[in-house]
ZAVEXVO-39186 format. One record per residue (C-alpha): residue number from 1; y, x, z. Coordinates in steps of 0.2 Angstrom, whole numbers, padded with zeros to 4 digits. Layout:
# ZAVEXVO-39186
[node NUM; [Y; X; Z]],
...
This chain:
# ZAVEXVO-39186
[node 1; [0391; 0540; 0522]],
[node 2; [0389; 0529; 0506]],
[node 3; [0404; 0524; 0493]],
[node 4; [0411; 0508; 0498]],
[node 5; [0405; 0493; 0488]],
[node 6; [0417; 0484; 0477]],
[node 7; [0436; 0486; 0473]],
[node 8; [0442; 0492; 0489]],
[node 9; [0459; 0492; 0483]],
[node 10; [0463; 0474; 0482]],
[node 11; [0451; 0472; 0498]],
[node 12; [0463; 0485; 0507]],
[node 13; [0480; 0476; 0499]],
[node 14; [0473; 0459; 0505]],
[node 15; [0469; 0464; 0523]],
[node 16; [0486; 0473; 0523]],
[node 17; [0497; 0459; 0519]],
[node 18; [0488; 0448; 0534]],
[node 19; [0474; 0438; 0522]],
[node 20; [0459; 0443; 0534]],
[node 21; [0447; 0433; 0521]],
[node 22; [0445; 0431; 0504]],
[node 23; [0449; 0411; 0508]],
[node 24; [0464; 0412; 0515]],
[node 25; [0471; 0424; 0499]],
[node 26; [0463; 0410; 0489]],
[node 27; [0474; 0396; 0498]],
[node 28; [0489; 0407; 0499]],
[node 29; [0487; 0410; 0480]],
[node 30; [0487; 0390; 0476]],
[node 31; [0500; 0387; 0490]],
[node 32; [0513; 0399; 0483]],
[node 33; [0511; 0397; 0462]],
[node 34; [0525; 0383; 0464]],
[node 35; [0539; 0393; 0471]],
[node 36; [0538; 0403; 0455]],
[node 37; [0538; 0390; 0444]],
[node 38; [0518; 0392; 0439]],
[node 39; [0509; 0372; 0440]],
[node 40; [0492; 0366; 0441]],
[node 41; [0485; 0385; 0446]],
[node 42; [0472; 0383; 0459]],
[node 43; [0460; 0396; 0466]],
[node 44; [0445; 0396; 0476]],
[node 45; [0435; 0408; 0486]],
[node 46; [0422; 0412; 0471]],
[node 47; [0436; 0420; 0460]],
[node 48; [0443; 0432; 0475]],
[node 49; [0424; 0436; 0478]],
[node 50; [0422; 0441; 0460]],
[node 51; [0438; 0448; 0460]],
[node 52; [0433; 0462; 0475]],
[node 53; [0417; 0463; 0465]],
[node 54; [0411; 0481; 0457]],
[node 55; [0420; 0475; 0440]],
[node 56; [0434; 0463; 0445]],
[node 57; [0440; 0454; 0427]],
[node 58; [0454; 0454; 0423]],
[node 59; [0468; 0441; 0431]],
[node 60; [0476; 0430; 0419]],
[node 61; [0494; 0431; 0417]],
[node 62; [0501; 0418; 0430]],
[node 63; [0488; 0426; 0444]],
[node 64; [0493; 0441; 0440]],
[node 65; [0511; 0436; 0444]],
[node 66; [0506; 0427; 0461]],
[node 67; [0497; 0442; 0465]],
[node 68; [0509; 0456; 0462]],
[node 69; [0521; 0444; 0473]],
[node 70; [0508; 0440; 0488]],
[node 71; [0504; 0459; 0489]],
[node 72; [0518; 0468; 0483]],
[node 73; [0508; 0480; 0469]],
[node 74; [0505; 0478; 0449]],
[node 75; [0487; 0472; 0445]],
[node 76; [0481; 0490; 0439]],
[node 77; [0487; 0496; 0457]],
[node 78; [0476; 0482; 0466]],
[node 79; [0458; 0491; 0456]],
[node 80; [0459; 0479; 0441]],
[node 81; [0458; 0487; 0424]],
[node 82; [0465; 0476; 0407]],
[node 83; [0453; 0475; 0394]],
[node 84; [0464; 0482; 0381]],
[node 85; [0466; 0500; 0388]],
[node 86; [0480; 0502; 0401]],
[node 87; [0499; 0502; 0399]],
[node 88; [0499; 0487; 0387]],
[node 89; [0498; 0471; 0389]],
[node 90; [0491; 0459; 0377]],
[node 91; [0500; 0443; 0385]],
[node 92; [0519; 0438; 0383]],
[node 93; [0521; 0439; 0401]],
[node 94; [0533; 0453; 0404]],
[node 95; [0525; 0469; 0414]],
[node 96; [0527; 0463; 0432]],
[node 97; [0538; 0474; 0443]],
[node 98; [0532; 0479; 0458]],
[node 99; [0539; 0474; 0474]],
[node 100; [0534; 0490; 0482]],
[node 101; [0550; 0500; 0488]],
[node 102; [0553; 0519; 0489]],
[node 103; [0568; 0530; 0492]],
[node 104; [0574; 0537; 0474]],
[node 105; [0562; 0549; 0469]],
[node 106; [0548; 0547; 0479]],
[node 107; [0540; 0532; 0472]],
[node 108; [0525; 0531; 0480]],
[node 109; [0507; 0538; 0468]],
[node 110; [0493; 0526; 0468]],
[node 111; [0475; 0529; 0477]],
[node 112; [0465; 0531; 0463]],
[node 113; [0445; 0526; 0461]],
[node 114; [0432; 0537; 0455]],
[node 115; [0434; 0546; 0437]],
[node 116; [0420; 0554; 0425]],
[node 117; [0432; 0569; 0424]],
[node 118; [0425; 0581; 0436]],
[node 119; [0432; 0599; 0436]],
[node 120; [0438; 0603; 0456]],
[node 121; [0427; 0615; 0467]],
[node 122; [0417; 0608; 0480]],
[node 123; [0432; 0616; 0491]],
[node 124; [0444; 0608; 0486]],
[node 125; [0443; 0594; 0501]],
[node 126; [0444; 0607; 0513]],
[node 127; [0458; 0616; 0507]],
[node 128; [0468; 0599; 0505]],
[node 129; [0462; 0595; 0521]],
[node 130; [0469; 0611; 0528]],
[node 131; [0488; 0605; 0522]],
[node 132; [0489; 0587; 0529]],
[node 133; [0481; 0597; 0544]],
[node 134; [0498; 0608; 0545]],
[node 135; [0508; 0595; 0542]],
[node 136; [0502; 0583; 0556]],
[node 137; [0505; 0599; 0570]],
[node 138; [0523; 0601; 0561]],
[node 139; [0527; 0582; 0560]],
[node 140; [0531; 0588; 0583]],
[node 141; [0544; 0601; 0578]],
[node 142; [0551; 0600; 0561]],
[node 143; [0566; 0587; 0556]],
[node 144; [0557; 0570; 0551]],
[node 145; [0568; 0569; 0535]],
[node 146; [0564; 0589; 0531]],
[node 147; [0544; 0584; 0534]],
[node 148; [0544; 0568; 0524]],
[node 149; [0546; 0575; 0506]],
[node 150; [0534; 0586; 0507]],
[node 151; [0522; 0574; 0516]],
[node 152; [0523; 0562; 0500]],
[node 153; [0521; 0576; 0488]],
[node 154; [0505; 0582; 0494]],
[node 155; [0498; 0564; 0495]],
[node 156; [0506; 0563; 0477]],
[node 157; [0494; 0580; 0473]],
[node 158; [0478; 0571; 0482]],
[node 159; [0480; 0555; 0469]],
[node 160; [0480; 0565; 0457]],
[node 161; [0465; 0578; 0463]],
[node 162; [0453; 0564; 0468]],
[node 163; [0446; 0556; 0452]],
[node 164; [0443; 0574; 0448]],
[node 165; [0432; 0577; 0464]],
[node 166; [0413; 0573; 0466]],
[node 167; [0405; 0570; 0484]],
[node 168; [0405; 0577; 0498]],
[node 169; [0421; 0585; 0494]],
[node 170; [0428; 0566; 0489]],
[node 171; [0426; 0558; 0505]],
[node 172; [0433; 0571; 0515]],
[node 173; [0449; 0572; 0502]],
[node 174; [0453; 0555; 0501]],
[node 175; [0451; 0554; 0522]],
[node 176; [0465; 0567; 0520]],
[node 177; [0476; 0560; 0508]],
[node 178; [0475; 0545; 0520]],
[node 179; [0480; 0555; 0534]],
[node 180; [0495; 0561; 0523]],
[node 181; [0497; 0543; 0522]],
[node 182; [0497; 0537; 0537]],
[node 183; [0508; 0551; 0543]],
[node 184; [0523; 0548; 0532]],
[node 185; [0520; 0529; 0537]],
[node 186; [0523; 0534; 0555]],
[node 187; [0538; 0545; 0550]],
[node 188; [0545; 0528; 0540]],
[node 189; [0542; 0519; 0554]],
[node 190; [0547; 0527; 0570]],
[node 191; [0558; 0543; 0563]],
[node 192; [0568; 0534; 0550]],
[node 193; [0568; 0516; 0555]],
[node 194; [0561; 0511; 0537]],
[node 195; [0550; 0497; 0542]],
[node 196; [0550; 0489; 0522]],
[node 197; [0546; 0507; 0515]],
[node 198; [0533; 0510; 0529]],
[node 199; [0523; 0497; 0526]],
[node 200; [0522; 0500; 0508]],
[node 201; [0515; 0521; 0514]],
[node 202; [0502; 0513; 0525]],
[node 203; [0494; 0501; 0514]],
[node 204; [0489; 0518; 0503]],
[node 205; [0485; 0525; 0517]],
[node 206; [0473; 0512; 0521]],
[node 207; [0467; 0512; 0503]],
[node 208; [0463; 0531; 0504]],
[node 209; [0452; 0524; 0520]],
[node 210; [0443; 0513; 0510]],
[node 211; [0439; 0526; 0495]],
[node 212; [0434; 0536; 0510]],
[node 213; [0423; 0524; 0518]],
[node 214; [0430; 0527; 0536]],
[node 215; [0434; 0513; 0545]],
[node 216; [0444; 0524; 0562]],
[node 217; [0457; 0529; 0550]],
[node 218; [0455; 0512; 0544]],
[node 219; [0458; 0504; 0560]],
[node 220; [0473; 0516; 0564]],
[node 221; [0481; 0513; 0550]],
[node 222; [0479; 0492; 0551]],
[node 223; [0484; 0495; 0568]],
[node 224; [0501; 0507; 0564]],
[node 225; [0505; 0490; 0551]],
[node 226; [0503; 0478; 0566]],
[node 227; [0519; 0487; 0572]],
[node 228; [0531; 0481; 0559]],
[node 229; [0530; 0463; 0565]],
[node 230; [0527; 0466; 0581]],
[node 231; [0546; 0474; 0584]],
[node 232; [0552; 0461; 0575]],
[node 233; [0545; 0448; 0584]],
[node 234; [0534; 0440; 0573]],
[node 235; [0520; 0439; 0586]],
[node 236; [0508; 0428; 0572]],
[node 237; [0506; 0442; 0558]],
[node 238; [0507; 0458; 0573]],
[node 239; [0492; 0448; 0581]],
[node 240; [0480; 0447; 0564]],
[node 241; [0483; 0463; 0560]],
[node 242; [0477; 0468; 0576]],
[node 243; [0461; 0457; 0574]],
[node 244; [0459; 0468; 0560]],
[node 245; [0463; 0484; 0568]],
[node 246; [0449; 0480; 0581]],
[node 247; [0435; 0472; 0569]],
[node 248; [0436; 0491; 0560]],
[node 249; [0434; 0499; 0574]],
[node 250; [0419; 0492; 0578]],
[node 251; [0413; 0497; 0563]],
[node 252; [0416; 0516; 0567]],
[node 253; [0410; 0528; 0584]],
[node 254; [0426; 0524; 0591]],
[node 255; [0432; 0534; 0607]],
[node 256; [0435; 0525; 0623]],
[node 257; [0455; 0532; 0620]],
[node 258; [0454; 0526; 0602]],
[node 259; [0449; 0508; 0611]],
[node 260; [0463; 0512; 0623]],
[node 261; [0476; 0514; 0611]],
[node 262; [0473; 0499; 0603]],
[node 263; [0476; 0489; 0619]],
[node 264; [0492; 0499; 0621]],
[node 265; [0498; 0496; 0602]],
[node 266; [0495; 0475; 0605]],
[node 267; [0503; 0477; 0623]],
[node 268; [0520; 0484; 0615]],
[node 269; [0519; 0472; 0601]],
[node 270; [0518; 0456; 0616]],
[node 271; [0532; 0467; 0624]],
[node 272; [0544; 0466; 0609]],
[node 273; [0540; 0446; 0610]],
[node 274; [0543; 0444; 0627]],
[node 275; [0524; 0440; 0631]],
[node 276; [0525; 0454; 0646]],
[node 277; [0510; 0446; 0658]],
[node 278; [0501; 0447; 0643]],
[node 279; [0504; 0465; 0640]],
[node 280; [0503; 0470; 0658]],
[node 281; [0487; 0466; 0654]],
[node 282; [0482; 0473; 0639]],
[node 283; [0491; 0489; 0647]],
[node 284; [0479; 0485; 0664]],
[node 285; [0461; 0484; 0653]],
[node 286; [0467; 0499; 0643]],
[node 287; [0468; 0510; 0658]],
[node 288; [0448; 0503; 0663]],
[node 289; [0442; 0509; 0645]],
[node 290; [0450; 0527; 0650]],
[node 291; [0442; 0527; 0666]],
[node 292; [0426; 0520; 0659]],
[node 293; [0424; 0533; 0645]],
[node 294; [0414; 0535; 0631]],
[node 295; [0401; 0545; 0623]],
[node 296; [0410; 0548; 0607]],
[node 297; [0426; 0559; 0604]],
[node 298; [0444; 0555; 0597]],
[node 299; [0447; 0559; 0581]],
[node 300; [0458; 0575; 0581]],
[node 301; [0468; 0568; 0570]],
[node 302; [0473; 0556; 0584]],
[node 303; [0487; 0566; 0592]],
[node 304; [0497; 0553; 0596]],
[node 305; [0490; 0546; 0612]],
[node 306; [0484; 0551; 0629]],
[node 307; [0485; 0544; 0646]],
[node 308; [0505; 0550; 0648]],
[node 309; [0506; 0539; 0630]],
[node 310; [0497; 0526; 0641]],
[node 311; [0509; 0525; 0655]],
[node 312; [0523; 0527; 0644]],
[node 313; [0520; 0508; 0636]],
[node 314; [0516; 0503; 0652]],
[node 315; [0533; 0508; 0661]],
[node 316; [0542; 0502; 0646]],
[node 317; [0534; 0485; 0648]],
[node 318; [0536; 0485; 0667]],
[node 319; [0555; 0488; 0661]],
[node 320; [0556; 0472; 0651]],
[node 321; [0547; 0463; 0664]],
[node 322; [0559; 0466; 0676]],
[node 323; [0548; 0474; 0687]],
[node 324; [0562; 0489; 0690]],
[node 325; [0555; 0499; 0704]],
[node 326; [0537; 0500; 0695]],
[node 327; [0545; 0504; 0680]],
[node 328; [0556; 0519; 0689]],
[node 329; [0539; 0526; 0697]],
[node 330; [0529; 0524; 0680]],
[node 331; [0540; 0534; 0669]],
[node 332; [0546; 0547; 0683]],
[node 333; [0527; 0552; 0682]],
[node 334; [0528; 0551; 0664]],
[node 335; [0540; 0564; 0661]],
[node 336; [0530; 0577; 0674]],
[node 337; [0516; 0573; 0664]],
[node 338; [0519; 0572; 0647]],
[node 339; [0515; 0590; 0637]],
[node 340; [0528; 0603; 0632]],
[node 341; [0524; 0597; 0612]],
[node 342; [0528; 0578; 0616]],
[node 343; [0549; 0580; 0614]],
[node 344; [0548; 0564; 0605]],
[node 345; [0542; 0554; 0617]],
[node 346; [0552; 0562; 0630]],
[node 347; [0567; 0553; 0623]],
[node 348; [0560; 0536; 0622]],
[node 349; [0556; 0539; 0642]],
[node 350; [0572; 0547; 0648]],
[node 351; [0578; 0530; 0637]],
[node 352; [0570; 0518; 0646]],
[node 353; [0573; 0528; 0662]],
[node 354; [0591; 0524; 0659]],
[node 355; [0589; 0507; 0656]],
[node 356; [0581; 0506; 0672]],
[node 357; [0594; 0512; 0682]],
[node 358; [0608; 0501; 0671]],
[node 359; [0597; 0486; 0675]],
[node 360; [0596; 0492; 0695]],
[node 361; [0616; 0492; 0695]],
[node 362; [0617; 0511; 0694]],
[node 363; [0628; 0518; 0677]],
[node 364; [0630; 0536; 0683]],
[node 365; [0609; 0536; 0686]],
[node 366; [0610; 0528; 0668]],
[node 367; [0623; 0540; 0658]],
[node 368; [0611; 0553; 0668]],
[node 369; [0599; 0549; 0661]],
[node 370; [0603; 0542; 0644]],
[node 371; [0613; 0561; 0642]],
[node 372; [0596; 0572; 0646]],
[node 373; [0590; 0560; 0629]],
[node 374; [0605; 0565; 0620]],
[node 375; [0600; 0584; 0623]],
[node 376; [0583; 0580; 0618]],
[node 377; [0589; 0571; 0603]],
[node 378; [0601; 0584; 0599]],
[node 379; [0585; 0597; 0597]],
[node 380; [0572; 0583; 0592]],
[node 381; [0577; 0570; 0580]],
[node 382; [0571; 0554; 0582]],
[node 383; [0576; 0537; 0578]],
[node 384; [0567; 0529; 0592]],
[node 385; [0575; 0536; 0604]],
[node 386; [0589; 0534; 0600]],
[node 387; [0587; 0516; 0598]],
[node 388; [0584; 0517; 0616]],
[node 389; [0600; 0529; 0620]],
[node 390; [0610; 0513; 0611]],
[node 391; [0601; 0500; 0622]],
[node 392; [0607; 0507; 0635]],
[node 393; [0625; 0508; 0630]],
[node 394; [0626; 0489; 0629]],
[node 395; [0618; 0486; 0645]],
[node 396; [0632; 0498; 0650]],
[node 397; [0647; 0485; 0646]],
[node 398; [0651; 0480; 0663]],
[node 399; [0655; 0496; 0668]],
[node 400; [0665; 0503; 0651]],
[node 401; [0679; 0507; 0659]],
[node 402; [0672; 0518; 0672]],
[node 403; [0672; 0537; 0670]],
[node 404; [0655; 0542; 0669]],
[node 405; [0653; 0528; 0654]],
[node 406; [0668; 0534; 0646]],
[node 407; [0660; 0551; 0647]],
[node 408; [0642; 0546; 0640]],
[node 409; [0652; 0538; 0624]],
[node 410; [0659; 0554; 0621]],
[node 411; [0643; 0560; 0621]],
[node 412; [0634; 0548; 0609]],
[node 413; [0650; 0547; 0596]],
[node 414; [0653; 0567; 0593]],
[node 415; [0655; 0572; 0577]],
[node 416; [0638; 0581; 0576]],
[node 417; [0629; 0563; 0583]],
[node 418; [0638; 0553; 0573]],
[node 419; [0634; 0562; 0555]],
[node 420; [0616; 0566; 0562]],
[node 421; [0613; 0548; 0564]],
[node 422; [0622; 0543; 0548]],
[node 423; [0611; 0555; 0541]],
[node 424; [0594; 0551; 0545]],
């Protein structure tokens, strides 16, 4: 595959913060310069063209500030280069701060471009490869909070190994270092509930997929951002992103389960804002494109989804749809057939499977179930589930007084559940 043509890393940051053109960055960047106190600054589509060109010029000082506060990064992060060597600025604009958040001491490294320095082995992609390979079979058994550290500092080693790499080892290190990415993104996202700090991960993740020129990772990761605003009901911005998600995918052999997840990621985001017909539907077509099949093959590092996944999204939504005796037979099947590795997700459906049964008027079919996610949870940290488990306990307020509630809440404020959850 050939490099990717221009500077990918403001391509990537534009995309990622929901400008799917170069126009609407322009617009954006004229429309927002008064809220920081910056007049008369307007920009058009020829200066983001030349800005994404092979040798982007240097931003003057009030676009640099509009920038760094549209896309959250400092101008050398976003592939520009100042013209009096780096770390100084000419300017008596202040250095901007980037808006970028990290957990103390793990501030995120940046994707860096090609470098004349070469001195790594043609092996090195494969041997870098082989960790973020490891990592993604532990990420099923090992504590999110354990896993996550190390996931960050061996994306931190990729940043700095890839300037010093040549092709073909380059593109097959930087699709790693994006996979890293993209896995502590996930981990952010769905382990720890740090939606701010996730989407900061996976817009390096989506970098690293533009210096490796593969636009599946690329789609998956655009996809995994659509997810932020989706749960928070901010069905515009989920709905771009998955434009996005899908116009990459076309660019790439995608697998018809690839094409299927995409459905299923779009159906939960019209779930979280009460668009269920919609999803229903989404969920419906999804389930054709797995019967259809495809000629090419799913990434393997796609481990995420399968047709249990499938019916997993679609019992959920049945759920919120109010379609309670569907949703009941859905996710019943779901747990016989998810696979001994996916403890995870078993939480998410013994969860919904509770919820169900509060809906339905039953609490001791809910503190049933909703205990059985406890005992997973208990074994298998993971903070989406235990969103679900404390769903569940609200819908439980009628019946509080009643034994088999009183019980459950024993259950969910133990020491050990309290501190774990504290904790993580």
């Amino acid at each position: 595959m050939s490099r990717p043509i221009g500077n990918t890393r403001l391509k990537a940051a534009r995309v990622a913060a929901g400008y799917n053109s170069q126009q609407a960055l322009a617009d954006a960047i004229t429309r927002d310069a008064p809220q920081l106190g910056i007049r008369g600054l307007a920009v058009g589509v020829r200066q983001v063209r030349r800005w994404e060109s092979d040798n982007p010029p240097w931003p003057q000082p009030d676009i640099r500030r509009v920038l760094t506060h549209l896309l959250g990064q400092e101008a050398e992060d976003l592939g520009f280069s100042a013209p009096w060597g780096s770390g100084q600025h000419r300017d008596s604009q202040p250095r901007p701060i980037s808006t970028a958040r990290s957990m103390p001491g793990t501030r995120l490294a940046t994707v860096p471009t090609q470098s004349v320095a070469i001195t790594q082995p043609i092996s090195v992609g494969a041997n870098f490869e082989a960790v973020t390979r490891s990592h993604r079979h532990l990420y099923w058994s090992v504590a999110p909070a354990t896993l996550h550290p190390a996931i960050l500092e061996h994306a931190r080693l990729g940043c700095a190994l890839l300037p010093e790499t040549v092709e073909p080892a380059r593109h097959r290190l930087a699709a790693a270092l994006a996979e890293s990415y993209l896995l502590a993104g996930r981990i952010e996202f769905f382990d720890l509930r740090q939606p701010d700090q996730a989407g900061d991960t996976l817009l390096r993740a989506l970098q690293a997929a533009g210096e490796a020129d593969n636009p599946l990772l690329g789609s998956a990761i655009l996809a995994h951002t659509a997810f932020i605003p989706g749960w928070a009901g901010e069905r515009e911005t989920a709905v771009e992103r998955m434009v996005a998600a899908r116009t990459y995918a076309r660019r790439g052999p995608a697998s018809a389960e690839f094409h299927a997840w995409l459905d299923a990621v779009e159906a939960e985001c019209e779930t979280r804002c009460g668009n269920t017909r919609t999803a229903l539907n989404l969920i419906s077509h999804a389930e054709d494109t797995l019967a259809a099949g495809s000629e090419h093959t799913t990434p393997v590092w796609m481990d995420w989804f399968g047709p249990a996944r499938l019916a997993a999204f679609k019992g959920n939504t049945q759920l919120k749809a109010g379609h309670l005796p569907q949703a009941r037979e859905t996710l019943q099947q779901v747990l016989e057939d998810l696979p001994p590795e996916s403890d995870k997700q078993r939480t998410v459906v013994l969860g919904d499977l509770a919820a169900v049964a509060a809906a339905d008027g039953n609490p001791q079919e809910a503190c049933h179930y909703a205990g059985q996610a406890l005992d997973q949870l208990a074994a298998t940290w993971y903070a989406t589930g235990m969103d679900r488990v404390r769903e569940v306990r609200r819908t439980l307020a009628p019946w509080q007084n009643e034994q088999c509630v009183r019980d459950f809440d024993d259950r969910l404020y133990d020491w050990g559940t309290t501190v774990s959850a504290l904790q993580r």
